[in-house]
N, C-alpha and C positions, 0 to 999 in steps of 0.2 A: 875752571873746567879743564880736563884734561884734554890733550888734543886727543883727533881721533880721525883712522883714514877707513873706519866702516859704517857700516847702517845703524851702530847703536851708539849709545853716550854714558858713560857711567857716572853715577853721583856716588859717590863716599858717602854716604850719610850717616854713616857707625851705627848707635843704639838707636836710632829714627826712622832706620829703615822700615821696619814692618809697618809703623805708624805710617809713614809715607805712602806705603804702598796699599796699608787700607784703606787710605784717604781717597787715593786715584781709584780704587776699584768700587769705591759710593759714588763717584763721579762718570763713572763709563770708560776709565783708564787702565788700561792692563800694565802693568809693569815686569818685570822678574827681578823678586827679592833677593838677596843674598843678608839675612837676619844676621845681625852685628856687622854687617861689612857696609853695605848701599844698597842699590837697585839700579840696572840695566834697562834703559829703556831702547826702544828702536824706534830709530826716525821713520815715519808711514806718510799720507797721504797729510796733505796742506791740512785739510779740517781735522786728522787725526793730534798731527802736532802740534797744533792751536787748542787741541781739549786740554791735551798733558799741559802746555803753556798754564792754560785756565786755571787748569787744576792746582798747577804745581805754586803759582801765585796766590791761589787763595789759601792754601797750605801755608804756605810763608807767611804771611800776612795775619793768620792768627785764625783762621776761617776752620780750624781742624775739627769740630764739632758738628760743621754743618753737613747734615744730611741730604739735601735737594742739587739737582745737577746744576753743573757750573752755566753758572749767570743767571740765578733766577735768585 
């Protein structure tokens, strides 16, 4: 992760981005994509950051098809 002294966090995620970012927005997760670069997320409120958490784990893990909100 790159360091960071603001409210948001960038991920590099090159050609993944968009697929990341529609993953999080079936989830309840807003991001800002940047298509072939990453996505921009911003740190918000405890339960906010714990959705993207949610999300961005079940993203990884192989869960990218699943349509229903994180944790069910």
């Amino acid at each position: 992760m790159t360091p960071s002294q603001a409210n948001s966090v960038w991920l590099p995620l090159g050609e993944e981005a968009a697929d990341f970012a529609d993953f999080c927005a079936r989830h309840g997760v807003l991001v800002r994509t940047f298509p072939g670069d990453g996505v921009r997320v911003t740190v918000g409120l405890p339960e906010e950051n714990d959705a993207f958490l949610s999300a961005a784990d079940r993203y990884r893990s192989g869960a990218r098809q699943a349509l229903g909100p994180c944790g069910s």
